[in-house]
N, C-alpha and C positions, 0 to 999 in steps of 0.2 A: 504494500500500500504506500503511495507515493505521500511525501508529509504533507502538502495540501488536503489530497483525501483522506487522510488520520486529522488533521484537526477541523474538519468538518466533521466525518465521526464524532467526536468527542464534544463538538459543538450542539452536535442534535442529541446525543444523549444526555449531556449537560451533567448536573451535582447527581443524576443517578446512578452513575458509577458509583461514589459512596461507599465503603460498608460492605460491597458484592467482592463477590468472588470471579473475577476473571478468565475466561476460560478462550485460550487463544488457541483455537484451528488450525494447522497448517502456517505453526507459529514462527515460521522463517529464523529472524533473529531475534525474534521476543517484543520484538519492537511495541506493537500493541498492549500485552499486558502489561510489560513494562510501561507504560506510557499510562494504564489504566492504574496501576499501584501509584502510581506518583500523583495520582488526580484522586485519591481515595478507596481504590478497592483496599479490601483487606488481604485478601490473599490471589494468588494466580496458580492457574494449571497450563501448562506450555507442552501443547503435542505437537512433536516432531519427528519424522522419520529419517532425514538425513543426517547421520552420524556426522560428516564434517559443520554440517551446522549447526548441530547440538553444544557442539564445544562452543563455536562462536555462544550459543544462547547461557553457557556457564558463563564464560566467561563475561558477555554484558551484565549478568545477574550478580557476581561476585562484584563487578566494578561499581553497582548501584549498592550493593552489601543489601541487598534483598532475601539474600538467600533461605532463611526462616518464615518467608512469604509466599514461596514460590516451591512448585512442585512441575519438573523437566519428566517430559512422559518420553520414550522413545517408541512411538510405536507409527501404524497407519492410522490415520483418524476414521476411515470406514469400519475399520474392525475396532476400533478405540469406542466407536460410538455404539456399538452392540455391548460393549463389555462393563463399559466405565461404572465406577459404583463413588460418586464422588459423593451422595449420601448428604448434600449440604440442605441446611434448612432455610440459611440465607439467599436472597435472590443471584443467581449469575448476569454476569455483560458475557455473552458470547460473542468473539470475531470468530467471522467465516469471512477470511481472505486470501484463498489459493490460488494456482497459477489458475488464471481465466480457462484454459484448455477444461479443466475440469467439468465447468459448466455444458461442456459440448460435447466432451468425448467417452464422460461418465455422469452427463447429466441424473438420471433415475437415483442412484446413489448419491448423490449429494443430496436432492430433494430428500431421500430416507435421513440421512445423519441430521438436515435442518429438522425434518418431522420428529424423527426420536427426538431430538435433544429440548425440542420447544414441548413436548408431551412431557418429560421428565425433568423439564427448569420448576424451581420453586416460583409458587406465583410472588409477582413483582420486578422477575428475571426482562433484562433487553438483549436482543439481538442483533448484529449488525451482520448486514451481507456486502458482500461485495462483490461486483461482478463486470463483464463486458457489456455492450450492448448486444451481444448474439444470445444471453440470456435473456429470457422473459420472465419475470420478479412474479408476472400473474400466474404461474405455476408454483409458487410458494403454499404453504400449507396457510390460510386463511388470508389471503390473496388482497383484500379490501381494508386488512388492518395493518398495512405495511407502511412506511414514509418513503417510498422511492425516488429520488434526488440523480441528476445526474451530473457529476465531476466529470467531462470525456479527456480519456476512453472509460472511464471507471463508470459503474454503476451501483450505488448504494443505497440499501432496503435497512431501514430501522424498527422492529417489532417489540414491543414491548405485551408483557404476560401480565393480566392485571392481578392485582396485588390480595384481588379478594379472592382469584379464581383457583379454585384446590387441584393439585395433580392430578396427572390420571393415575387408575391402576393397574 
């Protein structure tokens, strides 16, 4: 995510970061929840599957001394998002911001990790997507409750889960 479209993100999500827990996607250099810890979440969860980039993501994490906030997942986020048992009762900020290909060449799976993950966020949990314009945001799970915003070439979807609404089971 280019730093224009990260402080737009963090522009529309505003002081709801807060308090939440963090949960960065396809968390490149961390760049996001790191950016989300410094604006108030409490804690971050950083999946990544590239081993050379992982280092990079310690080592940002060590240089902010975050490290007691912050939890480095090493895995695929498709099989991450079947598995995860992050168990929080506090709301999450999820970033979904992978290489755009995703959106096109493994569209159907992406849609499932945004479905599961909005079905299992604690209510009061936001969203953030990001995407190209070769996606279309109205194939999102609940399509009509999104903020879709366009940075080009970026495309960004903001959901928020209301705060009264109880998980599913």
């Amino acid at each position: 995510m280019k730093d224009r479209v990260r402080e737009a993100v963090f522009n529309l999500i505003g002081p709801g970061v807060r308090g939440t827990h963090a949960i960065d996607l396809f968390a490149g250099t961390g760049a996001l929840a790191l950016e989300a810890l410094s604006r108030g979440a409490a804690t971050a969860t950083l999946i990544e599957q590239h081993y050379p980039t992982i280092k990079i993501i310690h080592e940002n994490i060590a240089t902010l001394g975050v490290q007691d906030r912050t939890n480095v997942v090493a895995a695929n986020v498709f099989f991450w998002a079947t598995r995860h048992a992050l168990g929080d009762s506090v709301p999450w900020t999820v970033f979904c911001s992978p290489p755009y290909a995703l959106f096109v060449d493994q569209a159907q799976s992406m849609l499932e990790v945004i479905d599961r993950l909005m079905s299992d966020a604690p209510p009061g949990s936001t969203f953030a997507v990001e995407a190209d314009d070769r996606f279309d945001f109205a194939l999102l799970p609940q399509p009509g409750a999104w903020d879709v915003r366009a940075y080009p070439p970026a495309v960004v979807g903001i959901w928020r889960k209301p705060a009264d609404e109880r998980p599913s089971a």
